[in-house]
C-alpha positions in Angstrom: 67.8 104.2 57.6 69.6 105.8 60.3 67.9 103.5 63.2 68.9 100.7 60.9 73.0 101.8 61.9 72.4 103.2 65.2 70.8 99.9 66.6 74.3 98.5 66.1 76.4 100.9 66.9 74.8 101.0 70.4 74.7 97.5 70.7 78.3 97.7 70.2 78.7 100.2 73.0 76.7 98.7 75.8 78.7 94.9 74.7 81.7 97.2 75.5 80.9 98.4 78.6 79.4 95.3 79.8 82.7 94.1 78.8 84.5 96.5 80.7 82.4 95.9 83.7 82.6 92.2 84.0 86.3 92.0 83.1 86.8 94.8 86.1 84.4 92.5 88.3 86.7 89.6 87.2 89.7 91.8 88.5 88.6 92.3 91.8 87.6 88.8 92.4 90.5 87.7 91.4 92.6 89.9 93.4 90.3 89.0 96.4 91.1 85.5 95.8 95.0 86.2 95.5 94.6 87.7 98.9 93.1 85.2 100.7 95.2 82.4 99.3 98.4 84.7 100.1 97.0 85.0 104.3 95.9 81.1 104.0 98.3 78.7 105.5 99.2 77.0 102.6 102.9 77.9 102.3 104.2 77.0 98.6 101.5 79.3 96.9 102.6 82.1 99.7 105.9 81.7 98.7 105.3 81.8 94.9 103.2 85.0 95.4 105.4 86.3 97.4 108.6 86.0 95.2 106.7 86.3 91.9 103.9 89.2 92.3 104.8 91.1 89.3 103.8 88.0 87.7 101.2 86.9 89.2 99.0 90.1 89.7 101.1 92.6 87.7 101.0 91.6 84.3 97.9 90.1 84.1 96.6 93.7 85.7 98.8 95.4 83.0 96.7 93.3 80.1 93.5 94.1 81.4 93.8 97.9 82.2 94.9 98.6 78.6 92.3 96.4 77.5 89.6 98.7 79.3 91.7 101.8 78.4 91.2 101.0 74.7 87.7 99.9 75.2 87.1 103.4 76.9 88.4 105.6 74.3 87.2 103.9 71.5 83.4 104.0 72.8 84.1 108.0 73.5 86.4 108.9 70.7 84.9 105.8 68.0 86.8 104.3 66.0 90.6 104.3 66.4 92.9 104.8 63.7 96.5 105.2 64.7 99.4 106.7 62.3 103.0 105.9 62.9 106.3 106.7 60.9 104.1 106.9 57.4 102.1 103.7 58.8 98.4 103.8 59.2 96.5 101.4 61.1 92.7 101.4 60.4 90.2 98.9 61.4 91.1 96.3 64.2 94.6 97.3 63.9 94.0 100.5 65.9 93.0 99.0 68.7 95.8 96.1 68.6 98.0 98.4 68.3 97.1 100.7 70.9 96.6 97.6 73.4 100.4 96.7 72.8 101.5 100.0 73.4 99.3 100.3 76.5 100.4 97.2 77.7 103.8 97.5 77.1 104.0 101.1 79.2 102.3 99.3 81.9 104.6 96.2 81.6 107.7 99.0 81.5 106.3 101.1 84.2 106.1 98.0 86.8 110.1 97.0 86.1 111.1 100.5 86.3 109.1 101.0 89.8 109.5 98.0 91.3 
């Protein structure tokens, strides 16, 4: 009986972390590709980038660092369950939770520093 729940449990773990590694694969391509566009000569995506970077490489960085945060601690913690004022959050609601507050930090932390 217990192979019968571990099976899925580390099924669960390696989807994570293949997760994890595709979406930071994904991140780096993508950053790549903001690059070159940004040293290419076409001019009105240079100036967008340029005048807009927060936006265009900051929050979408922001999203998917808590993403991977959350997807980090709950494969070495398990399962997250998150209480607040009185409120608990059990179930999917941990990590939803968790992701806004991550992602609002990182969304803070780039106004305040930029």
């Amino acid at each position: 009986m217990e192979n019968e729940r571990s099976a899925p449990v580390s099924l669960r773990r390696t989807a994570q972390w293949l997760a994890v590694a595709g979406i930071s694969v994904g991140a780096i391509v993508a950053l790549f590709s903001i690059i070159y566009a940004y040293l290419s000569d076409y001019s009105l995506f240079k100036d967008v980038l340029a005048e807009h970077v927060r936006a265009v490489v900051g929050i979408p960085m922001a999203a998917v660092s808590s993403f991977c945060v959350v997807i980090v601690l709950e494969n070495r913690s398990g399962r997250i369950e998150i209480e607040i004022a009185g409120l608990k959050f059990k179930g999917a609601a941990g990590p939803v939770i968790l992701w806004m507050l991550g992602f609002f930090i990182f969304t803070a932390s780039i106004r305040l520093l930029w």
